[in-house]
C-alpha positions in Angstrom: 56.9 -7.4 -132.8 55.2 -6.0 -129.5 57.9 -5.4 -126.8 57.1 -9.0 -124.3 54.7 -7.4 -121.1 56.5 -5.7 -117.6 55.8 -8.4 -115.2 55.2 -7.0 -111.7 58.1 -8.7 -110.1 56.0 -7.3 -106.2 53.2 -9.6 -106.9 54.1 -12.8 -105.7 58.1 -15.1 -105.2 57.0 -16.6 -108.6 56.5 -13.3 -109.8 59.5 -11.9 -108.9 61.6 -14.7 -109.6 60.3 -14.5 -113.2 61.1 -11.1 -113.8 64.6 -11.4 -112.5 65.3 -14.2 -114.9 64.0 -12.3 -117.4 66.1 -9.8 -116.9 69.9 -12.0 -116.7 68.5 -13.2 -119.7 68.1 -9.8 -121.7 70.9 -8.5 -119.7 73.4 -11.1 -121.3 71.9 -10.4 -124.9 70.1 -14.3 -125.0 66.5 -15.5 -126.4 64.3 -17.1 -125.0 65.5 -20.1 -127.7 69.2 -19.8 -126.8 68.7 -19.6 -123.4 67.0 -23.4 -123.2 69.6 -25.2 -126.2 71.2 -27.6 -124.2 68.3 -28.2 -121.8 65.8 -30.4 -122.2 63.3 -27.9 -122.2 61.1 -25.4 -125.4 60.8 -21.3 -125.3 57.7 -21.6 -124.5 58.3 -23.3 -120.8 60.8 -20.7 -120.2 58.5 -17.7 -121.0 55.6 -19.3 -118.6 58.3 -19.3 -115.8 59.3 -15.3 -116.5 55.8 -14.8 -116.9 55.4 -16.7 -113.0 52.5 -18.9 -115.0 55.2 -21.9 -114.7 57.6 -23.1 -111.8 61.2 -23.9 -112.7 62.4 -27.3 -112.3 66.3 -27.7 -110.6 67.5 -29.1 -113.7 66.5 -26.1 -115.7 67.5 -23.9 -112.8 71.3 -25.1 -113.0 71.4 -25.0 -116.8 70.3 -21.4 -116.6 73.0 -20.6 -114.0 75.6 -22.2 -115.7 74.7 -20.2 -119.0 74.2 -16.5 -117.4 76.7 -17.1 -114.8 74.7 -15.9 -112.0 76.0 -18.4 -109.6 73.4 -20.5 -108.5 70.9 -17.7 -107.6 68.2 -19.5 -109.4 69.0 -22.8 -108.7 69.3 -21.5 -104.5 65.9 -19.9 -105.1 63.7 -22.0 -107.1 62.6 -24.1 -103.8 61.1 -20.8 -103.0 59.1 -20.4 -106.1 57.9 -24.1 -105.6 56.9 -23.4 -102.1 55.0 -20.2 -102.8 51.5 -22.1 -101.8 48.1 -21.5 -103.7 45.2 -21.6 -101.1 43.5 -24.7 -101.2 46.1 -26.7 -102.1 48.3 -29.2 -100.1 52.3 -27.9 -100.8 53.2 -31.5 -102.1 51.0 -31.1 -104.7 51.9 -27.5 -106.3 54.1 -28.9 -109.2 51.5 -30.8 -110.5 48.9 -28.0 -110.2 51.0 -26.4 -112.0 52.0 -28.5 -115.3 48.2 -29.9 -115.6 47.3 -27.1 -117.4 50.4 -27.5 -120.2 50.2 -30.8 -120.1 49.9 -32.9 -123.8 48.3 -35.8 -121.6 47.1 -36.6 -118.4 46.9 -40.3 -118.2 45.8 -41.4 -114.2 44.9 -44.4 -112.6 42.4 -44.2 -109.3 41.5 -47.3 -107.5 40.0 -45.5 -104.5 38.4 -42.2 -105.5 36.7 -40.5 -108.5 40.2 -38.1 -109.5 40.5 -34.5 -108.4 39.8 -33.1 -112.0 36.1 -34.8 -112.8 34.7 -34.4 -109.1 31.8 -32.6 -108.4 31.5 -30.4 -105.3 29.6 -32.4 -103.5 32.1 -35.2 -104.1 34.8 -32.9 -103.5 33.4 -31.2 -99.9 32.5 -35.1 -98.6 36.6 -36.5 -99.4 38.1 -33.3 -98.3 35.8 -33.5 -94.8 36.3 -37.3 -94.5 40.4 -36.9 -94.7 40.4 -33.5 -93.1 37.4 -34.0 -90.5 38.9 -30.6 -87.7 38.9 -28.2 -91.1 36.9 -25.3 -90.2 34.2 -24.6 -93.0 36.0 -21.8 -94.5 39.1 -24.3 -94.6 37.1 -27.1 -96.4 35.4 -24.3 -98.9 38.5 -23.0 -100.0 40.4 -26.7 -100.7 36.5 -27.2 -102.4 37.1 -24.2 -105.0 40.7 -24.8 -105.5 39.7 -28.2 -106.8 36.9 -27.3 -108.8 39.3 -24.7 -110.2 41.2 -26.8 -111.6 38.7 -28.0 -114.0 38.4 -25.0 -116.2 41.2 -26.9 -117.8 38.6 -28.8 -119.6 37.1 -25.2 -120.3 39.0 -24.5 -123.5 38.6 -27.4 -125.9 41.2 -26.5 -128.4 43.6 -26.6 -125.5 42.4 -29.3 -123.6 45.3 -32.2 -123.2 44.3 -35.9 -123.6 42.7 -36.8 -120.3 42.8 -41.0 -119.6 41.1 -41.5 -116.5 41.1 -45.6 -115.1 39.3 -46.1 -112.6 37.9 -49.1 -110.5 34.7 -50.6 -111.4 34.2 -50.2 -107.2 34.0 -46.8 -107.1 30.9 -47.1 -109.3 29.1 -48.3 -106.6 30.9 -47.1 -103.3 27.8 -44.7 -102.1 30.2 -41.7 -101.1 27.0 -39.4 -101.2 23.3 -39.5 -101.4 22.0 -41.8 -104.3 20.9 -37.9 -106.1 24.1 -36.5 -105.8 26.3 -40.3 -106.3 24.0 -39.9 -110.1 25.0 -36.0 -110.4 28.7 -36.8 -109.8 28.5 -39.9 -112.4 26.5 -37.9 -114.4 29.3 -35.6 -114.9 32.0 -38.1 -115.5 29.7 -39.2 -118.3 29.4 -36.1 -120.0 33.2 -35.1 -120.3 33.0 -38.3 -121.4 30.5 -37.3 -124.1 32.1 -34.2 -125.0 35.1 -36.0 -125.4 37.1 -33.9 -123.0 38.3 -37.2 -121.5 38.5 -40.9 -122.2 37.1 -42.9 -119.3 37.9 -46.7 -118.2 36.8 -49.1 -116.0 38.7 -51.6 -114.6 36.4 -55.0 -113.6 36.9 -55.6 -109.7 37.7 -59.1 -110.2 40.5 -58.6 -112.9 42.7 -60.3 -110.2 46.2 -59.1 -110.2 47.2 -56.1 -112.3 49.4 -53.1 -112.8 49.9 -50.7 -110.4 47.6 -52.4 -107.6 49.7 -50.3 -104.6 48.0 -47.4 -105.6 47.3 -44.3 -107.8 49.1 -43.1 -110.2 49.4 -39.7 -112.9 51.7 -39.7 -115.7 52.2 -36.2 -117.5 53.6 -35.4 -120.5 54.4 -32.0 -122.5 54.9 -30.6 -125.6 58.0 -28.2 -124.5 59.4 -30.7 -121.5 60.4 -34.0 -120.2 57.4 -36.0 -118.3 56.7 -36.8 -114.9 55.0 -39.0 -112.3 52.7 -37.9 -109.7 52.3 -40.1 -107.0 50.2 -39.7 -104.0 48.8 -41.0 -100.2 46.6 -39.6 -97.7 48.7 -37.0 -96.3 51.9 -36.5 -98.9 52.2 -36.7 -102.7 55.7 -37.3 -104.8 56.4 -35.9 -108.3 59.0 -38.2 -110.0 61.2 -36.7 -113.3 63.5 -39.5 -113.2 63.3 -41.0 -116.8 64.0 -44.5 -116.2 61.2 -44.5 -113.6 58.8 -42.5 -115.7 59.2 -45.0 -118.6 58.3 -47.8 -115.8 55.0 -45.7 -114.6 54.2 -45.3 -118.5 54.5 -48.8 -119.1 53.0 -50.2 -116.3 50.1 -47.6 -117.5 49.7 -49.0 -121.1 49.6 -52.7 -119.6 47.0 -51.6 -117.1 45.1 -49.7 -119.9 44.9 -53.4 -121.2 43.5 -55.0 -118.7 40.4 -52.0 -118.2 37.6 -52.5 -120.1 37.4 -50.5 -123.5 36.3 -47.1 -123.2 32.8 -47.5 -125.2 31.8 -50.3 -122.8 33.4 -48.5 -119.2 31.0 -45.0 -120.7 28.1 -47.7 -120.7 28.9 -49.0 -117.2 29.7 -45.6 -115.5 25.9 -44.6 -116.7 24.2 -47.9 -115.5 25.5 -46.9 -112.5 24.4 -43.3 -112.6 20.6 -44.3 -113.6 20.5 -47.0 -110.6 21.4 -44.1 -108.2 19.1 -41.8 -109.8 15.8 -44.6 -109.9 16.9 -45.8 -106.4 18.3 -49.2 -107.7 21.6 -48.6 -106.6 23.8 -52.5 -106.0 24.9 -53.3 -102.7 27.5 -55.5 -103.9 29.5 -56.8 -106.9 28.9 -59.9 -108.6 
């Protein structure tokens, strides 16, 4: 077996926190596999952390100081491995930037906005200027590319989690661009669609009352790790772990999957919509 690669610990905090891990755990004699028994957590999360291509959670962060005895250096220094920023990015959000990518599933619900991971860059530039209107350009380009980054997760199909994206049947026909680029952005939502790197829903905008109506919602779950909840506003975002509150958000997701129109029919709708932009037939209003 090829000796694991020297991580350059000067890089970045995640960086160097990873390789100091890695070397407690060598240090004390301890896999990668009997350093997570006990936890709830595979080998494979704890490599991604030494390798600084995952964040530690604080749970994982005490179990690890408990075992090697390193009293509670990485526990103490994890917050400073979670607020090592990515450009682009709002702070609040860097845990789940992080896990999408390892994630089995991405199931999220979006009342008021086409999600982060299927926008275009048009669609992109016009929310990111309409929440952030005294962004310079350069500020605005780079949140613009950080987003669009994030879908080369849908690059690798034989990686690609199960992406369920709900979303209001408003949104199909809330002009947020020019009718060219509202088709484009459709358009696209449609073809992930086609190439099944999603499954897209619609829910009617008269359904009346149903599941989570006070706003979005992401549940994320993992092969090698316990799921989480992703909440978000305008201005702040909370990622919940509790599992009696996950199991609530998953529910609440499965009855709300209910209630959307099924998949084959929400694909036929989101196109409709597309072609009315694109031949200048666009609805004014639901009915």
């Amino acid at each position: 077996m090829a000796p694991p690669k020297e991580i350059d610990g000067s890089a970045s905090v995640p960086a160097f926190y990873g390789k100091e891990l890695r070397f407690r755990r060598e240090q004390a004699g301890l896999t990668l596999q009997q350093t997570v028994e006990g936890s709830f957590y595979g080998a494979s999360y704890l490599s991604e952390i030494e390798r600084a291509t995952r964040r530690m959670p604080v749970d994982l962060a005490r179990h690890v100081d408990r075992l090697l005895s390193t009293d509670g250096f990485f526990e103490r220094r994890c917050e400073d491995v979670r607020n090592a920023r990515r450009g682009g990015h709002a702070q609040y959000f860097e845990r789940v930037l992080n896990e999408e990518k390892n994630a089995d599933a991405i199931e999220e619900w979006s009342p008021t906005l086409i999600p982060g991971l299927l926008q275009t860059r048009e669609y992109a530039r016009a929310v990111i200027l309409a929440t952030h209107p005294e962004s310079t350009d350069e500020d605005v380009e780079e949140k613009v590319s950080a987003r669009l980054e994030r879908a080369q997760l849908f690059a690798d199909s034989r990686r690609t989690p199960m992406v369920w994206m709900i979303v209001s049947e408003i949104l199909l026909h809330q002009p947020m661009l020019p009718a060219g680029e509202m088709a484009e952005q459709l358009a696209h939502v449609s073809e992930l669609a086609r190439l099944r790197r999603i499954v897209p829903q619609i829910l009617p905008w008269n359904r009346g009352p149903h599941p989570l109506m006070a706003g979005m919602a992401k549940v994320v779950t993992f092969p090698d790790a316990p799921p989480l909840v992703y909440l978000e506003s305008h201005y702040t975002g909370d990622t919940i772990d509790d599992p009696s509150v996950v199991k609530q958000y998953s529910r609440a997701y499965d009855r709300l999957r209910a209630a959307a129109l099924p998949p084959e029919t929400s694909l036929a709708l989101i196109e409709r919509a597309a072609d009315d932009y694109r031949d200048g037939r666009q609805r004014t209003r639901l009915g």
